[in-house]
LUMVEXTOR-417047 format. One record per residue (C-alpha): x, y, z; residue in one letter. Coordinates in pm, whole numbers, padded with zeros to 5 digits, always signed. Example, Ala and Ser with C-alpha at 12.3 -4.5 7.8 and 13.67 -1.06 7.14 Angstrom:
! residues 2
+01230-00450+00780a+01367-00106+00714s
! end
This chain:
! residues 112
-05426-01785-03521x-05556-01469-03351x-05774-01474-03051x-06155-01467-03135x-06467-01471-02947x-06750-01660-03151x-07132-01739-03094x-07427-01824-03266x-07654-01553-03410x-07945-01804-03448x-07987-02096-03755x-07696-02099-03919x-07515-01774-03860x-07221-01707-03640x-07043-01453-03521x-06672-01422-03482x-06518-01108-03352x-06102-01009-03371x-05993-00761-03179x-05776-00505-03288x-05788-00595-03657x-05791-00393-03977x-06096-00517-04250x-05766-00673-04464x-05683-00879-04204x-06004-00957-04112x-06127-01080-04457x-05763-01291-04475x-05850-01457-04175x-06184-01595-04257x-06098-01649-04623x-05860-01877-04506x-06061-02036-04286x-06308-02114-04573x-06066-02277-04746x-05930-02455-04495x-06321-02590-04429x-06353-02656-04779x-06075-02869-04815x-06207-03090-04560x-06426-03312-04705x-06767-03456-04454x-06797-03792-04505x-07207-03855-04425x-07180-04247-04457x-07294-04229-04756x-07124-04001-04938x-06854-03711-04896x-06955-03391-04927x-06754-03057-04937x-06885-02797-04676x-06874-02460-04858x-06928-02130-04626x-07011-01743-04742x-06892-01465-04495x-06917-01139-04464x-06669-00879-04299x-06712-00568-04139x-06462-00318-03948x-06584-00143-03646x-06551+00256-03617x-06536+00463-03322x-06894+00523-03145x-07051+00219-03377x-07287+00030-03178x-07315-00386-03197x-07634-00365-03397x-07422-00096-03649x-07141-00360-03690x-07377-00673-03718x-07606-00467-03983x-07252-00377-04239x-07128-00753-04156x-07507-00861-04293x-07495-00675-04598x-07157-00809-04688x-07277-01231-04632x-07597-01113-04857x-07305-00957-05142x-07162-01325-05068x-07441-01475-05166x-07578-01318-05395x-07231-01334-05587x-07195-01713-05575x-07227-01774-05204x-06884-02021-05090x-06721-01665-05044x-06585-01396-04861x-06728-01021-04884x-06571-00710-04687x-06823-00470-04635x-06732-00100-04827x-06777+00244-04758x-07066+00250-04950x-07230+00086-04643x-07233+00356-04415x-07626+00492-04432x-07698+00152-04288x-07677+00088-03914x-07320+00022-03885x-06932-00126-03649x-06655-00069-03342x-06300-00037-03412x-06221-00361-03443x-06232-00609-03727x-06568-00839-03747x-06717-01110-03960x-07062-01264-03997x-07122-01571-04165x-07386-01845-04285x-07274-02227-04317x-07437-02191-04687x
! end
């Protein structure tokens, strides 16, 4: 697995930032980490339950500030969820009159 650096945004996002990544490889990497936390059932003690997780991806830009990739990685999780939600969304072109990235790929995420 590549190197990451990851931290919580506050409730239940997270951030998890690869370096010197293309959006592709990005969105590979944390579609297969959803899958892989999907096919690990949480047992509660009760019952088992399967952990589902929407993302969304962004790729940083030359002279993109933090705020600028956080705001494109955003709009992608709300595409996630409004699309089904348990999903991964890469964040397109279309994206760029919002506040957008920094050459490097990104991804922002929310555990529902």
């Amino acid at each position: 697995m590549t190197e990451a650096v990851v931290g919580r945004l506050g409730g239940d996002e997270f951030a998890l930032l690869l370096e010197d990544r293309t959006l592709p490889q990005a969105i590979e990497i944390a579609e297969n980490l959803r899958s892989r936390l999907a096919a690990q059932p949480f047992d509660t003690g009760k019952d088992r339950i399967t952990l589902t997780w929407s993302v969304g991806v962004s790729e940083g830009r030359p002279g993109d500030s933090l705020d600028q990739i956080l705001a494109r990685a955003d709009a992608a999780l709300y595409d996630a969820k409004l699309g089904g939600r348990n999903r991964v969304v890469g964040a397109h072109a279309g994206l760029l009159t919002r506040p957008a990235i920094a050459t490097n790929g990104f991804a922002r995420a929310s555990s529902f």
